[in-house]
PDB file of N, H, CA, C and O in Angstrom:
ATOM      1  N   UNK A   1     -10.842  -7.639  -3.995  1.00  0.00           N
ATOM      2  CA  UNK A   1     -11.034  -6.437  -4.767  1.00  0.00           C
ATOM      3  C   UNK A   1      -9.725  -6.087  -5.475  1.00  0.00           C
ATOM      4  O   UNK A   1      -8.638  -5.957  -4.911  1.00  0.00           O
ATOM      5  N   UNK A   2     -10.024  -5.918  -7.100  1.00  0.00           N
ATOM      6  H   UNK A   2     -10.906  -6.024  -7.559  1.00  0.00           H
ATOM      7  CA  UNK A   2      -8.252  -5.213  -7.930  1.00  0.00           C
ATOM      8  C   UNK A   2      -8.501  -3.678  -7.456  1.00  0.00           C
ATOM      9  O   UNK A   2      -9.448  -2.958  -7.771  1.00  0.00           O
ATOM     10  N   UNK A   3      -7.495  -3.397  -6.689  1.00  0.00           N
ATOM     11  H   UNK A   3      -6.726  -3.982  -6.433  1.00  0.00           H
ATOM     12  CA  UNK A   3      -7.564  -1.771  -6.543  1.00  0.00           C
ATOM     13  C   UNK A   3      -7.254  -1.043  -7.820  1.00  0.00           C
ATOM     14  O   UNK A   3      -7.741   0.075  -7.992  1.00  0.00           O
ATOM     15  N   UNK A   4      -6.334  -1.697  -8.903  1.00  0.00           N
ATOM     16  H   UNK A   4      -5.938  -2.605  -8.763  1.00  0.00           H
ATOM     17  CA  UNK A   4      -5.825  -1.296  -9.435  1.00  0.00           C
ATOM     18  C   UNK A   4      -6.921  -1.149 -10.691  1.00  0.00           C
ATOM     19  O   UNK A   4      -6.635  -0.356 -11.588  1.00  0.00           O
ATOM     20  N   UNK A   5      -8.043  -1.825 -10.759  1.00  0.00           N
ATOM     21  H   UNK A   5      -8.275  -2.469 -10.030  1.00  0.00           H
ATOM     22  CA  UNK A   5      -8.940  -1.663 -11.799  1.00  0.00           C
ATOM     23  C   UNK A   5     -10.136  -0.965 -10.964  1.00  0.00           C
ATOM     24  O   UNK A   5     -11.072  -0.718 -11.725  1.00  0.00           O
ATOM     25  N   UNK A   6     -10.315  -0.688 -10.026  1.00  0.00           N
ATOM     26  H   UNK A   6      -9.555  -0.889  -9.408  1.00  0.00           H
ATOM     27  CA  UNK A   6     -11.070  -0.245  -9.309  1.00  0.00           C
ATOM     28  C   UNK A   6     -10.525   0.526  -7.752  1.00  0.00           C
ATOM     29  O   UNK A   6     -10.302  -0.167  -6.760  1.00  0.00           O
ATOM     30  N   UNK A   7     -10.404   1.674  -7.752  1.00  0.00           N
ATOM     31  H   UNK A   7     -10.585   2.237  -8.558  1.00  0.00           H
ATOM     32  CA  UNK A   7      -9.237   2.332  -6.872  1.00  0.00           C
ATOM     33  C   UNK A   7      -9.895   2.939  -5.496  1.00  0.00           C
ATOM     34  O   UNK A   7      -9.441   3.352  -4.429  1.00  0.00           O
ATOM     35  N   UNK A   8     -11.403   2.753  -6.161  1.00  0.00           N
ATOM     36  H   UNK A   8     -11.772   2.417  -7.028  1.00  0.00           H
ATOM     37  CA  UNK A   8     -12.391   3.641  -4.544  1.00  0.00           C
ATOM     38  C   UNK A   8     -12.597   2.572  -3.250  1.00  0.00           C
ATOM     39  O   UNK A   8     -13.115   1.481  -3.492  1.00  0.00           O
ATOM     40  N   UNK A   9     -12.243   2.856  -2.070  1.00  0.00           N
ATOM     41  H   UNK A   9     -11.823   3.742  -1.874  1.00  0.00           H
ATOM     42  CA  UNK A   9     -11.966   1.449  -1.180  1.00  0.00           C
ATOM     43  C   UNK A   9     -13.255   2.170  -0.373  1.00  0.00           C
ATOM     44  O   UNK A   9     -14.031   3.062  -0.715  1.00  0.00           O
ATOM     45  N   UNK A  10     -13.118   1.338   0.911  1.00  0.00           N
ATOM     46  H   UNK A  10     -12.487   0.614   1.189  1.00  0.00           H
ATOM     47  CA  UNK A  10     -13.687   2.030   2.082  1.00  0.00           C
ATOM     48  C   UNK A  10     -12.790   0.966   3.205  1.00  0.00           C
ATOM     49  O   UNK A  10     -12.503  -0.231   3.156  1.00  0.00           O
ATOM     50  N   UNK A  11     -12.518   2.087   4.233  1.00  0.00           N
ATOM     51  H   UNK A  11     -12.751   3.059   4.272  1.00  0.00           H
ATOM     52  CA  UNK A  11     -11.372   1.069   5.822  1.00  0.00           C
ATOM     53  C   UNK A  11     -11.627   1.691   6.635  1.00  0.00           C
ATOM     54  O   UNK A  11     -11.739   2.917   6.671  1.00  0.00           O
ATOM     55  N   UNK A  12     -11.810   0.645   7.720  1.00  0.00           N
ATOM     56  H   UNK A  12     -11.719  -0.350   7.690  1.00  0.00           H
ATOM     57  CA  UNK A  12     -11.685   1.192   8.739  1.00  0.00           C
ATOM     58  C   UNK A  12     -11.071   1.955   9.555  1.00  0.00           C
ATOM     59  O   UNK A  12      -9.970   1.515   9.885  1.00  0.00           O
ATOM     60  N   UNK A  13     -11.244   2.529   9.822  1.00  0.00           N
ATOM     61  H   UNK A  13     -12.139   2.886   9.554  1.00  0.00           H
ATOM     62  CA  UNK A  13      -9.522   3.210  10.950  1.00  0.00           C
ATOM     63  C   UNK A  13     -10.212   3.713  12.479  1.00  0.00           C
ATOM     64  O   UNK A  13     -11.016   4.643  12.550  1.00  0.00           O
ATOM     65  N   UNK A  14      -9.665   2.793  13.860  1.00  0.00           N
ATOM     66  H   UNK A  14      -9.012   2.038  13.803  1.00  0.00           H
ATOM     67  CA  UNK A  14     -10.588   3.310  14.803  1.00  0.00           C
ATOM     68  C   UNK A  14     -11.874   2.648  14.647  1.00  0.00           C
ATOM     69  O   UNK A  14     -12.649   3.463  15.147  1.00  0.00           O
ATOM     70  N   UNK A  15     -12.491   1.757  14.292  1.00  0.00           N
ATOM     71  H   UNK A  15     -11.861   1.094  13.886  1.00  0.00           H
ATOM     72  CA  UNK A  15     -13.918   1.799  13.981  1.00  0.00           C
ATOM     73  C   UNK A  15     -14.886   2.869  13.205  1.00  0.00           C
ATOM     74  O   UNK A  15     -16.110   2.993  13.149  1.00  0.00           O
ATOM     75  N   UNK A  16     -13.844   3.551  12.659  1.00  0.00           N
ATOM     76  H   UNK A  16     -12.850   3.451  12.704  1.00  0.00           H
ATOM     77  CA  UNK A  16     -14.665   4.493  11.725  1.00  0.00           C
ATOM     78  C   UNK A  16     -14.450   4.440  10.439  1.00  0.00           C
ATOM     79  O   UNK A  16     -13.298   4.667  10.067  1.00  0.00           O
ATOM     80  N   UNK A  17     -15.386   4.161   9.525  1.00  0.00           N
ATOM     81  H   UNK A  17     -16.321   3.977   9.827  1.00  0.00           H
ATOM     82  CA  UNK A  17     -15.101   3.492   8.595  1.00  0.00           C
ATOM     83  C   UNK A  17     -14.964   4.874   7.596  1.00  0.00           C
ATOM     84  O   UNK A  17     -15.515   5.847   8.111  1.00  0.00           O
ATOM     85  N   UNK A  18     -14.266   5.179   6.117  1.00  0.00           N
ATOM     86  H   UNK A  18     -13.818   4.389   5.699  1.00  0.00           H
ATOM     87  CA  UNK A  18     -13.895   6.113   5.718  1.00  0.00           C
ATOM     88  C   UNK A  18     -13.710   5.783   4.129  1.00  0.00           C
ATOM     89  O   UNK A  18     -13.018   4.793   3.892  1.00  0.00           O
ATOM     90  N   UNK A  19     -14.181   6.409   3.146  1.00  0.00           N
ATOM     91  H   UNK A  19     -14.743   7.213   3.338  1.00  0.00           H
ATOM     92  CA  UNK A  19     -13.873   6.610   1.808  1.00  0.00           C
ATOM     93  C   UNK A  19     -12.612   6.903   1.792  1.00  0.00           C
ATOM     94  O   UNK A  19     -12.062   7.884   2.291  1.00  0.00           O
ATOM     95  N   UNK A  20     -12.064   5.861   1.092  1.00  0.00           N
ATOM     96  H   UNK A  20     -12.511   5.064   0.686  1.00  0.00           H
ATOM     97  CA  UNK A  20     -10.478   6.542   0.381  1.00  0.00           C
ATOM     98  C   UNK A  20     -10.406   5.956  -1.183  1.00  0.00           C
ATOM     99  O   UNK A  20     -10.978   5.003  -1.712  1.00  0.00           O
ATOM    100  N   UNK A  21      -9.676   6.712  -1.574  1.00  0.00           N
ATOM    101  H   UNK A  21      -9.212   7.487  -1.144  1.00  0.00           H
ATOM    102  CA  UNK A  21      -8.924   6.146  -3.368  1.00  0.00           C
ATOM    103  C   UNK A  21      -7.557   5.536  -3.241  1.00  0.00           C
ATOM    104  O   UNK A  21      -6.781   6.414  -2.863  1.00  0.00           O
ATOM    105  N   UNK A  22      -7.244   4.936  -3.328  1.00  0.00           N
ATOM    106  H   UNK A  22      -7.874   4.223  -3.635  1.00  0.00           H
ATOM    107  CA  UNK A  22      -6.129   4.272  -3.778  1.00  0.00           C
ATOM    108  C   UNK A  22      -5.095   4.458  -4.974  1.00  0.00           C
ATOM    109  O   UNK A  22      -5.529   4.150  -6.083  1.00  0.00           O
ATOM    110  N   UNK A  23      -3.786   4.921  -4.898  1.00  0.00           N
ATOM    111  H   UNK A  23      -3.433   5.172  -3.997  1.00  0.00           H
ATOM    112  CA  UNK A  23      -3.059   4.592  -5.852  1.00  0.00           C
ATOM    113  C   UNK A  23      -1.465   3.623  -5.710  1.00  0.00           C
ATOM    114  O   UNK A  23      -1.114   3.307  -4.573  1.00  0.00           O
ATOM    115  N   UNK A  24      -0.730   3.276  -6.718  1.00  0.00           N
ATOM    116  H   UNK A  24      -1.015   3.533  -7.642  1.00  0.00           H
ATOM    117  CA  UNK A  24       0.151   3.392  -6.623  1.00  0.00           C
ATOM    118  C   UNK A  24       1.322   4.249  -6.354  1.00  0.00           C
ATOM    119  O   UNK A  24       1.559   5.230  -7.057  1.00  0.00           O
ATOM    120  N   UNK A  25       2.231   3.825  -5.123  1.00  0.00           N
ATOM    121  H   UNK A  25       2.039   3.027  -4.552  1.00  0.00           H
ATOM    122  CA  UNK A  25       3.326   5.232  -4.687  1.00  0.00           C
ATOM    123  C   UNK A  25       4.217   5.049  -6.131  1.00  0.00           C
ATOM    124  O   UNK A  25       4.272   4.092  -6.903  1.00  0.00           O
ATOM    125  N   UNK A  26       4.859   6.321  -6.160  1.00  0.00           N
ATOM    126  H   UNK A  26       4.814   7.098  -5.532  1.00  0.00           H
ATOM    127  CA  UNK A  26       5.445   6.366  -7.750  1.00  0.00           C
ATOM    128  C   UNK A  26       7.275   5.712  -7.222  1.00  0.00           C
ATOM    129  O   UNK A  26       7.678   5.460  -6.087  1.00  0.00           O
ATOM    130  N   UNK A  27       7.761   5.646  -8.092  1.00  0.00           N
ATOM    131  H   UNK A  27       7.434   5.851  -9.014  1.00  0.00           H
ATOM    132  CA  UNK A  27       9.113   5.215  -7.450  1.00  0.00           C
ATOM    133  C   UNK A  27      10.022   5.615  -6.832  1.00  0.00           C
ATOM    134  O   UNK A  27      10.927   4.932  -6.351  1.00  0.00           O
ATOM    135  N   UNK A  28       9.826   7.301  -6.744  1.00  0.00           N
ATOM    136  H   UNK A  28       9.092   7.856  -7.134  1.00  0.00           H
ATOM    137  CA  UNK A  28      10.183   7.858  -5.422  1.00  0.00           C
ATOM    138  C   UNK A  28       9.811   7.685  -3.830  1.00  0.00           C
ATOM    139  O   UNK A  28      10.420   7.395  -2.800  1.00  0.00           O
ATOM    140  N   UNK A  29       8.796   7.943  -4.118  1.00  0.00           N
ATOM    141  H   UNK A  29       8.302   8.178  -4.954  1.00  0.00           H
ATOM    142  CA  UNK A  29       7.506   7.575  -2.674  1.00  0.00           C
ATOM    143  C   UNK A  29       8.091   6.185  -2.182  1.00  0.00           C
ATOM    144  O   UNK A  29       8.556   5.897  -1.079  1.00  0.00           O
ATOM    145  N   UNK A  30       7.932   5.387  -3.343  1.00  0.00           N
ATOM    146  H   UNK A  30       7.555   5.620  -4.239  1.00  0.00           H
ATOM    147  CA  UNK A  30       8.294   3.813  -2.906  1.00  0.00           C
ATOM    148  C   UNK A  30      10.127   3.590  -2.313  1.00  0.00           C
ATOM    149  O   UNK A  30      10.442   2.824  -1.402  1.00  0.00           O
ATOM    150  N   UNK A  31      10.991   4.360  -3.006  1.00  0.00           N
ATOM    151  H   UNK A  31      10.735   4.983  -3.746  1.00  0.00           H
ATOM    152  CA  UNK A  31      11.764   4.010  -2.114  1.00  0.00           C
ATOM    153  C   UNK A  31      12.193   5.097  -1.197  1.00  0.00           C
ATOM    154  O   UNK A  31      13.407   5.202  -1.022  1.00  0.00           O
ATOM    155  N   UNK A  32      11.556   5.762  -0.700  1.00  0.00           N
ATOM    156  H   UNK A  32      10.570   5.676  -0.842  1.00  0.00           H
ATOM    157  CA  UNK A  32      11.545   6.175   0.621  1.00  0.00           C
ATOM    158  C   UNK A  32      10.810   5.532   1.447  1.00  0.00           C
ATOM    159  O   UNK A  32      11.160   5.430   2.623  1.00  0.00           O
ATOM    160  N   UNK A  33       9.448   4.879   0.901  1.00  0.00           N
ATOM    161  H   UNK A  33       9.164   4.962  -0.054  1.00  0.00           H
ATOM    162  CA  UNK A  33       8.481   4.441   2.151  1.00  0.00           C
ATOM    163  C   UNK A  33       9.083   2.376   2.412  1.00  0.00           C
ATOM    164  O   UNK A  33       9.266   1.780   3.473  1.00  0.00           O
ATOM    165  N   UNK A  34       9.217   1.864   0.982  1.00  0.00           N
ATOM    166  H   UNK A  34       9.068   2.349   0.120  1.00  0.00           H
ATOM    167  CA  UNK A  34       9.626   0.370   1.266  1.00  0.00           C
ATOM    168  C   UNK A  34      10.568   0.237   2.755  1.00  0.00           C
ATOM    169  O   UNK A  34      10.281  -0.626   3.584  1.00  0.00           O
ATOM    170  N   UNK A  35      11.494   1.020   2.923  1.00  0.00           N
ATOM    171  H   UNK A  35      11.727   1.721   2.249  1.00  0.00           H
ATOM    172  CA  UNK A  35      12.745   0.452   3.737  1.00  0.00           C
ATOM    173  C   UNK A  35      11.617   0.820   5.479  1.00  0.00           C
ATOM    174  O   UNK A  35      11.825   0.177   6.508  1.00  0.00           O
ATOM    175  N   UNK A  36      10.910   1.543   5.416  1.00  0.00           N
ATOM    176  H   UNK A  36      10.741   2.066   4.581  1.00  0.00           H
ATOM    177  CA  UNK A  36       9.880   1.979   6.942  1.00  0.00           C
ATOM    178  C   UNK A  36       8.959   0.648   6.909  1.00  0.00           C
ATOM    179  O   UNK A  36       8.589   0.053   7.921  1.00  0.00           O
ATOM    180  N   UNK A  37       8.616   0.239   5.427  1.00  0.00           N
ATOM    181  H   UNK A  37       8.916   0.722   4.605  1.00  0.00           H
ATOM    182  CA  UNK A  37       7.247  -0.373   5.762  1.00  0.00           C
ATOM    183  C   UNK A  37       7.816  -1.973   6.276  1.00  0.00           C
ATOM    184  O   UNK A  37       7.258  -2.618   7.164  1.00  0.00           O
ATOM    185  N   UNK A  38       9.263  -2.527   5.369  1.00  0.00           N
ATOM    186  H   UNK A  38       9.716  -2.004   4.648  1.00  0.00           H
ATOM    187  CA  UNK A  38      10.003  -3.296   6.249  1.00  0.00           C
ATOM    188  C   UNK A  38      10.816  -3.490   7.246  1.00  0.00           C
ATOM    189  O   UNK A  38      11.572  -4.430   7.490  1.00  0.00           O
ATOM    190  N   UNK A  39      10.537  -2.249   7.960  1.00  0.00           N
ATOM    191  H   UNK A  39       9.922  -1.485   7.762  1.00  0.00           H
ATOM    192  CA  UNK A  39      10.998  -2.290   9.165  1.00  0.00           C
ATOM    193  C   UNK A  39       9.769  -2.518  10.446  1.00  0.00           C
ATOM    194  O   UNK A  39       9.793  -3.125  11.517  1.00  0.00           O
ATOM    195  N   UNK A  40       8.928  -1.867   9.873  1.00  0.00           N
ATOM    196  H   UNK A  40       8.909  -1.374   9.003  1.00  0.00           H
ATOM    197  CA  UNK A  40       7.466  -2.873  10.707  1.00  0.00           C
ATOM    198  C   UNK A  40       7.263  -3.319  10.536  1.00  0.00           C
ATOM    199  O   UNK A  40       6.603  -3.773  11.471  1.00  0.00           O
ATOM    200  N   UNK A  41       7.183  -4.309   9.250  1.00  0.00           N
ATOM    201  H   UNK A  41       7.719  -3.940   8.491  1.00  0.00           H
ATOM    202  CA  UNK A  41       6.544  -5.790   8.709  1.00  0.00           C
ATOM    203  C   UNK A  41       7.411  -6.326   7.853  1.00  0.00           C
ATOM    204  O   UNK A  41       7.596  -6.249   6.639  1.00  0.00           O
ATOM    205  N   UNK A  42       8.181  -7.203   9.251  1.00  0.00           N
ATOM    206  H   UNK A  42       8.031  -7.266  10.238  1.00  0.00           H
ATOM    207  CA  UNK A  42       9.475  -7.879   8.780  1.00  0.00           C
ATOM    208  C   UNK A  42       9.465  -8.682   7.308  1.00  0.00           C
ATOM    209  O   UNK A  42      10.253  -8.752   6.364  1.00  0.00           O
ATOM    210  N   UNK A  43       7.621  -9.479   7.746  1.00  0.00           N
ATOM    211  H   UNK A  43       6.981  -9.422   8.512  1.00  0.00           H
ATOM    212  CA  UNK A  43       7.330 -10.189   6.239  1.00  0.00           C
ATOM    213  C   UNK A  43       7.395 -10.090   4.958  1.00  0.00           C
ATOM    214  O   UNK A  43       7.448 -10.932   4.061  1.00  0.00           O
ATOM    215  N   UNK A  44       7.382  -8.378   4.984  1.00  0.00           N
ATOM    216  H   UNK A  44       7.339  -7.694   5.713  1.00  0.00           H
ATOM    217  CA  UNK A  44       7.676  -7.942   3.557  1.00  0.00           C
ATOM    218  C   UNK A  44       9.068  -8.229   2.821  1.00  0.00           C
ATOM    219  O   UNK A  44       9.239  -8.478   1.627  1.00  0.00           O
ATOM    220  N   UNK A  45       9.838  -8.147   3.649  1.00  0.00           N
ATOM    221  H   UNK A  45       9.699  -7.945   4.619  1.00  0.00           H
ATOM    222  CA  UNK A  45      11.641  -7.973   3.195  1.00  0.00           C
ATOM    223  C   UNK A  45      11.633  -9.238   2.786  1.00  0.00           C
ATOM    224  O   UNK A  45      12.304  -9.380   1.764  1.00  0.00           O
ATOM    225  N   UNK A  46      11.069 -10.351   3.238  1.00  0.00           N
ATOM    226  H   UNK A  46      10.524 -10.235   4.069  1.00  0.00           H
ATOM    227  CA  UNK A  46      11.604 -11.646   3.621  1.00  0.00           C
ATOM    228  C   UNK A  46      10.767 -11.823   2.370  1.00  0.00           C
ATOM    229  O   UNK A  46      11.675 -11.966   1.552  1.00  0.00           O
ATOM    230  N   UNK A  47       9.451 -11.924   1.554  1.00  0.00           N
ATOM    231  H   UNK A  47       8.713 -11.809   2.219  1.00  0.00           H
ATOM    232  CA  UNK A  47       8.721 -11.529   0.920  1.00  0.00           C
ATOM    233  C   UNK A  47       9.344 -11.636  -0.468  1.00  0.00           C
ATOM    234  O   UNK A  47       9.416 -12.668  -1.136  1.00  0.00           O
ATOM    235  N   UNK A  48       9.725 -10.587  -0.762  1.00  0.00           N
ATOM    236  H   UNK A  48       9.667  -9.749  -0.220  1.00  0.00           H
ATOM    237  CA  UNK A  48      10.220  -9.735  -1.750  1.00  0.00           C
ATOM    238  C   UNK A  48      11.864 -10.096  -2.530  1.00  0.00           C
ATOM    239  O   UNK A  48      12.411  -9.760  -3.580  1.00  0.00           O
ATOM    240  N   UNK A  49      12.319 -11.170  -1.055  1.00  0.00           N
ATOM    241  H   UNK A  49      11.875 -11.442  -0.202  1.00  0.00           H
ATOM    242  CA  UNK A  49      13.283 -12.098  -1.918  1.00  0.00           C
ATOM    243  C   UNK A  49      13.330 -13.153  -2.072  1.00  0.00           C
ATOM    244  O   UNK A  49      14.238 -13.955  -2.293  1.00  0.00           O
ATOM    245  N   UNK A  50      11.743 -13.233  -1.894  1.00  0.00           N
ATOM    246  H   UNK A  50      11.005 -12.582  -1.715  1.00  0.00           H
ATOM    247  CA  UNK A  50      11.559 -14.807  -2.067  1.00  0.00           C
ATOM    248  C   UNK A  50      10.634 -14.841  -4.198  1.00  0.00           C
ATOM    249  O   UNK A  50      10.092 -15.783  -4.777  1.00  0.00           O
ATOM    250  N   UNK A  51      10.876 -13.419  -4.667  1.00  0.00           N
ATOM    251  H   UNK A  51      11.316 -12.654  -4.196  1.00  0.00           H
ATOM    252  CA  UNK A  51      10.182 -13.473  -6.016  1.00  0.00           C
ATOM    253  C   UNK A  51      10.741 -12.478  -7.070  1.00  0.00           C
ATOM    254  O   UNK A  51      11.513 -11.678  -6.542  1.00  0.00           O
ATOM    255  N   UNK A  52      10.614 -12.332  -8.116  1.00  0.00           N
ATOM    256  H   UNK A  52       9.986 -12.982  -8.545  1.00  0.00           H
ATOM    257  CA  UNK A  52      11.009 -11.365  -8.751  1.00  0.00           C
ATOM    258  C   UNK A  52      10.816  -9.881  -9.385  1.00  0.00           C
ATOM    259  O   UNK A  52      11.495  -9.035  -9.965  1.00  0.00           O
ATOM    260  N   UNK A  53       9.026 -10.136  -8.770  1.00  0.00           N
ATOM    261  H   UNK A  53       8.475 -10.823  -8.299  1.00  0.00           H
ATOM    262  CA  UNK A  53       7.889  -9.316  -8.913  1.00  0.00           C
ATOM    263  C   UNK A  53       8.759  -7.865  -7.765  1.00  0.00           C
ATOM    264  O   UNK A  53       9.478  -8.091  -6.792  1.00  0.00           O
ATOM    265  N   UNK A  54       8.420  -6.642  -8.244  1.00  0.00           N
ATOM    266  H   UNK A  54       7.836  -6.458  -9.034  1.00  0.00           H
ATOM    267  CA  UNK A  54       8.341  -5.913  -7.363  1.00  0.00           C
ATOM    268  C   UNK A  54       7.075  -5.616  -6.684  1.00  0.00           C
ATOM    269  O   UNK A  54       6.229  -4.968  -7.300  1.00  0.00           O
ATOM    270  N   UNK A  55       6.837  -6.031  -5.433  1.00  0.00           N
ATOM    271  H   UNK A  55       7.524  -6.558  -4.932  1.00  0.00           H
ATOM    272  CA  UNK A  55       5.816  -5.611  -4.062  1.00  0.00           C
ATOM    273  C   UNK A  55       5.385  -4.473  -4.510  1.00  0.00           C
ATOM    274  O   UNK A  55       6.202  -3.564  -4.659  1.00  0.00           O
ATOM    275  N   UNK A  56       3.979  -4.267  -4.829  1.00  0.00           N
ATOM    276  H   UNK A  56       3.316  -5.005  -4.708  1.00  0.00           H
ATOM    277  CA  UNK A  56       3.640  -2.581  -4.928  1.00  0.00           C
ATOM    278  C   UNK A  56       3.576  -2.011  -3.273  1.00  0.00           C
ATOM    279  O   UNK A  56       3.706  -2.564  -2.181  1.00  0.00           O
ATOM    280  N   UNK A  57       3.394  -1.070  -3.575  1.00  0.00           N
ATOM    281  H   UNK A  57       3.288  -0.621  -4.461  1.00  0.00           H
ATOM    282  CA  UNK A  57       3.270   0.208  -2.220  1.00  0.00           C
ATOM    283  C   UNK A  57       1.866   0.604  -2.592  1.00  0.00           C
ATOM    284  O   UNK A  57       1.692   1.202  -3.654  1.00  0.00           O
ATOM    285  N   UNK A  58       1.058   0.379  -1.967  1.00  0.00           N
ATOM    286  H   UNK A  58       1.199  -0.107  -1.104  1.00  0.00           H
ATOM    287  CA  UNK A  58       0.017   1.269  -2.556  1.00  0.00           C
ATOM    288  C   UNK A  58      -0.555   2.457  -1.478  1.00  0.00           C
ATOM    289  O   UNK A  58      -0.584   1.922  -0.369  1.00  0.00           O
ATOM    290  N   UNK A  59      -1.109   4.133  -1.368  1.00  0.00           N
ATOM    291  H   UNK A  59      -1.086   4.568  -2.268  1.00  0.00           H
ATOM    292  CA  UNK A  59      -1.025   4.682  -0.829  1.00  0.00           C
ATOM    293  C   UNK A  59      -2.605   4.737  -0.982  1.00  0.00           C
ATOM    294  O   UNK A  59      -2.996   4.404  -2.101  1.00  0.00           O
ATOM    295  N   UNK A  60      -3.703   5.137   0.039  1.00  0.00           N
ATOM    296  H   UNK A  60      -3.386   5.407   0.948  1.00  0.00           H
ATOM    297  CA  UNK A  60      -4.719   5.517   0.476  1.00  0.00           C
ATOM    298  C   UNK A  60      -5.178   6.954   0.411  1.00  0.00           C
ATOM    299  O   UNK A  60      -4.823   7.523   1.444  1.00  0.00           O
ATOM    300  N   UNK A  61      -5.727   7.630  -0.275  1.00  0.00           N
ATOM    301  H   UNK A  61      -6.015   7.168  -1.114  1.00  0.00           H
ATOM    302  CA  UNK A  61      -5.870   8.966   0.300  1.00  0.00           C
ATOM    303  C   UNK A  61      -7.264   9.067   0.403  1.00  0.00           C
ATOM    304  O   UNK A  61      -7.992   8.198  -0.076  1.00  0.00           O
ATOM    305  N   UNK A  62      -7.768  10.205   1.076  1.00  0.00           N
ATOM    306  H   UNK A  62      -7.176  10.912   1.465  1.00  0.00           H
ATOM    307  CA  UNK A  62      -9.514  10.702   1.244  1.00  0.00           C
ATOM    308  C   UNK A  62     -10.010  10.674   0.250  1.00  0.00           C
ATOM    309  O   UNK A  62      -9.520  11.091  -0.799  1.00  0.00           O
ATOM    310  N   UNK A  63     -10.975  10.223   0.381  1.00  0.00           N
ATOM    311  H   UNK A  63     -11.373   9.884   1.233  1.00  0.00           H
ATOM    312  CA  UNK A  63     -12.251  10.455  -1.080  1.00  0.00           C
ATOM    313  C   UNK A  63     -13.277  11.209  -0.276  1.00  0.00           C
ATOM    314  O   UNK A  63     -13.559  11.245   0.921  1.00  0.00           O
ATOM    315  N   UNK A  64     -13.930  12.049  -1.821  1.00  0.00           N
ATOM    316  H   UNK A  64     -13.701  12.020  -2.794  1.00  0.00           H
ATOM    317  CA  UNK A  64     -15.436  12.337  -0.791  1.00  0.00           C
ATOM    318  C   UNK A  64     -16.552  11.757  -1.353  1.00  0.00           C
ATOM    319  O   UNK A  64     -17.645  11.853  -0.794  1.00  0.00           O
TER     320      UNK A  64
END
């Protein structure tokens, strides 16, 4: 699925499955949240210098 051409998801969380929208974090958001999200998922860091592309962040929120 392109979130980015199509932004309405549905995930699980818990076994409960849930409407959310999707966007991109803006470049604030992103560098506050990048340095947390590679600190739990070492893969990302390692990732991200292996290309030139910047890694999006993408954030989840409720839909109804």
């Amino acid at each position: 699925m392109n979130l980015m051409h199509n932004p309405e998801a549905v995930v699980t969380i818990k076994r409960e499955k849930r409407k959310v929208r999707t966007r991109r974090a803006t470049p604030d958001e992103r560098s506050r949240l990048w340095p947390l999200l590679t600190t739990m998922f070492h893969g990302y860091d390692d990732y991200s210098k292996k290309t030139k592309r910047e890694i999006p962040v993408v954030l989840l929120e409720p839909s109804t």
